[in-house]
ZADO-1210 file (C-alpha; in nm, 4 decimals, padded with zeros to 6 digits):
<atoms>
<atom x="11.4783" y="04.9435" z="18.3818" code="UNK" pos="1"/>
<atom x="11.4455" y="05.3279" z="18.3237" code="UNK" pos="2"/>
<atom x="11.5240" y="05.5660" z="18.5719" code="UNK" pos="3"/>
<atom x="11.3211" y="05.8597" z="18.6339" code="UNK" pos="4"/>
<atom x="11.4197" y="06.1771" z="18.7262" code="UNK" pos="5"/>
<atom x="11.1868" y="06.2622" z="19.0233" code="UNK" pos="6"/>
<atom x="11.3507" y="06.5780" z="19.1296" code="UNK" pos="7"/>
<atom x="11.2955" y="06.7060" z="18.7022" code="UNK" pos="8"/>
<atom x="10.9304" y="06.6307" z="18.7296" code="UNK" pos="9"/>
<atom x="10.9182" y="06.8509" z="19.0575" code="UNK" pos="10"/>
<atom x="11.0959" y="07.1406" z="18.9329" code="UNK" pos="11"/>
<atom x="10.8788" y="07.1400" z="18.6245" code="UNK" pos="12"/>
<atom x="10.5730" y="07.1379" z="18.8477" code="UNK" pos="13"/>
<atom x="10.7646" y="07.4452" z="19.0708" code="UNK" pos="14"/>
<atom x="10.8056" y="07.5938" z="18.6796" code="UNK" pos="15"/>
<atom x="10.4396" y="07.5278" z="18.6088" code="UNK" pos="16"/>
<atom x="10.3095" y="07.7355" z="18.8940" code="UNK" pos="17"/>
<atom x="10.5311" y="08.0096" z="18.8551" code="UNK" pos="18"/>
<atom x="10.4622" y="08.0069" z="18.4779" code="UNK" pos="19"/>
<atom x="10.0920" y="08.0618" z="18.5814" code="UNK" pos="20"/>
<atom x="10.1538" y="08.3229" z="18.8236" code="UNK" pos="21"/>
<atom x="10.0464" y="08.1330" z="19.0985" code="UNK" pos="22"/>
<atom x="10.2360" y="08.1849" z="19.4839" code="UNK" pos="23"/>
<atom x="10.2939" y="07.8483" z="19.6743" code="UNK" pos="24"/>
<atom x="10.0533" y="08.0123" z="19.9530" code="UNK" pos="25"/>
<atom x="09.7223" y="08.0209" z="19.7012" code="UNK" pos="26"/>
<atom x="09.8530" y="07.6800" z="19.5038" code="UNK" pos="27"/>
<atom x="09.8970" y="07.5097" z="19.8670" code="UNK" pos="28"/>
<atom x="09.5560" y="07.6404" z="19.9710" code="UNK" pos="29"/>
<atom x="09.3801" y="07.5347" z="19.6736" code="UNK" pos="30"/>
<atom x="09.5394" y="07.1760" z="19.7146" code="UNK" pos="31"/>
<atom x="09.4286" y="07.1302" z="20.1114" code="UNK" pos="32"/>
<atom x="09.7989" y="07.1255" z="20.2019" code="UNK" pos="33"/>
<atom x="10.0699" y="07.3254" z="20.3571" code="UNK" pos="34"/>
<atom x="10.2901" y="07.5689" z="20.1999" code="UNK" pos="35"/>
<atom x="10.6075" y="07.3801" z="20.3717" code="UNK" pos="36"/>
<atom x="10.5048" y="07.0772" z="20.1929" code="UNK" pos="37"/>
<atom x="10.4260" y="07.2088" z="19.8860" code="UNK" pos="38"/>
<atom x="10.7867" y="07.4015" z="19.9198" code="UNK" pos="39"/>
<atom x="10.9520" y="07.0345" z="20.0221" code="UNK" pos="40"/>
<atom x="10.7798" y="06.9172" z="19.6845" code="UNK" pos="41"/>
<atom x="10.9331" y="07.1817" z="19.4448" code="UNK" pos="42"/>
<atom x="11.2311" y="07.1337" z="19.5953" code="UNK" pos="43"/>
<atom x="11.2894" y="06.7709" z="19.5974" code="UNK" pos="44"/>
<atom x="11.2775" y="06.7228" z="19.9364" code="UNK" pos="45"/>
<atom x="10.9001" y="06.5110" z="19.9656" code="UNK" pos="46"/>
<atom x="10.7227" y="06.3577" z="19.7183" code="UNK" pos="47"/>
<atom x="10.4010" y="06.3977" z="19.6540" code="UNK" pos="48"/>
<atom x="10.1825" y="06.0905" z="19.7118" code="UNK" pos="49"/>
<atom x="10.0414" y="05.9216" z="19.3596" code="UNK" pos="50"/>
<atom x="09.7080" y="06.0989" z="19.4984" code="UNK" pos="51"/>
<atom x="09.8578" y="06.4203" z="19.5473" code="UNK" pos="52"/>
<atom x="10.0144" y="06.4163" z="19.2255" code="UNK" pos="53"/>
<atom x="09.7011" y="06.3707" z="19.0183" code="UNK" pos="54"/>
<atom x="09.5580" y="06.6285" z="19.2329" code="UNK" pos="55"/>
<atom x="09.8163" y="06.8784" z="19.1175" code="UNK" pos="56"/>
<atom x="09.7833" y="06.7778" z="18.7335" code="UNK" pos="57"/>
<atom x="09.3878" y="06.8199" z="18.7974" code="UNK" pos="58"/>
<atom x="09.4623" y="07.1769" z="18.9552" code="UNK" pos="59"/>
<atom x="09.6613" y="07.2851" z="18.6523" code="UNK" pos="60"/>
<atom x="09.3906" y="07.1597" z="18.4154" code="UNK" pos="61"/>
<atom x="09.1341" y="07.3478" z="18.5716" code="UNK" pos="62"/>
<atom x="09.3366" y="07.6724" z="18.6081" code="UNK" pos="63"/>
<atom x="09.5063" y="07.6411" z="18.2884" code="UNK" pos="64"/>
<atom x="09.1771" y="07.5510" z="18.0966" code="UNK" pos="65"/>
<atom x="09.3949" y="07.3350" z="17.9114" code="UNK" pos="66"/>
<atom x="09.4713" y="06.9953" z="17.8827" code="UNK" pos="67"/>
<atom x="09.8216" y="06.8910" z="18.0457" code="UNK" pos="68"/>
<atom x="09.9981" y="06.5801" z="17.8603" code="UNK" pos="69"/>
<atom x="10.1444" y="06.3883" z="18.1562" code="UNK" pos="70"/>
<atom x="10.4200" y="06.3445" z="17.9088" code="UNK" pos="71"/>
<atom x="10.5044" y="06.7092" z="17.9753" code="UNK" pos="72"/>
<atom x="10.5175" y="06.6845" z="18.3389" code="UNK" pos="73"/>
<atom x="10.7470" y="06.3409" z="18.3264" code="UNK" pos="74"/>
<atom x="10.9787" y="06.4581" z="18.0318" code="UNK" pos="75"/>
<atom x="10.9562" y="06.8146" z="17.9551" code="UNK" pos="76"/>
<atom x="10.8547" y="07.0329" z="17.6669" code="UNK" pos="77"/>
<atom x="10.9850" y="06.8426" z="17.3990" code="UNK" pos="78"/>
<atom x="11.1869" y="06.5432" z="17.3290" code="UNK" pos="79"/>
<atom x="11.5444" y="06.6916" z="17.3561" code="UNK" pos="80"/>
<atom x="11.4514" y="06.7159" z="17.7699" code="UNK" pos="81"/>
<atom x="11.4212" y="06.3207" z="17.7856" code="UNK" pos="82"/>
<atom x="11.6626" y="06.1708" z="17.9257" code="UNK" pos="83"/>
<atom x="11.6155" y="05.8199" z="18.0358" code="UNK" pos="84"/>
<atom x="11.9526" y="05.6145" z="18.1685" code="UNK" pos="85"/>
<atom x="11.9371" y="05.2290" z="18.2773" code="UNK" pos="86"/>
<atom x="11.9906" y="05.1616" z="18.6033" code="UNK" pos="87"/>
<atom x="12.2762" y="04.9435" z="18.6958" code="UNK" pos="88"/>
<atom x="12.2242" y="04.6236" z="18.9063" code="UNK" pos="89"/>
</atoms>
């Protein structure tokens, strides 16, 4: 089994909307949500919900006018960021 980062993926989505010069107020609006959750997000403390996840990769399509490879979001820029481990039973 791989094991996936979770708290990598959020601080690349925190990276994201700093990178677009976006404030957590205006992306939390946008999203329907509240700036403490969207805070708890970027910083590992929530997850989003699968919903609220495709929701944010939407948002950053449509602000970006760009596509966004989910491949970016789950292992980074380019293939040096990937790191998968097994998982130990």
């Amino acid at each position: 089994m791989e094991y996936i980062d979770y708290l990598d993926i959020l601080q690349r989505i925190k990276k994201m909307r700093v990178n677009l010069n976006l404030t957590q107020e205006k992306m939390a609006s946008d999203l329907n949500i509240t700036v403490k959750h969207l805070s708890a997000i970027e910083r590992g403390v929530s997850l989003p919900s699968f919903q609220l996840f495709i929701k944010i990769i939407n948002y950053f399509n449509s602000i970006n006018g760009n596509y966004i490879d989910m491949n970016k979001i789950f292992y980074g820029e380019n293939k040096n960021e990937i790191t998968r481990r097994k998982t130990t039973r």
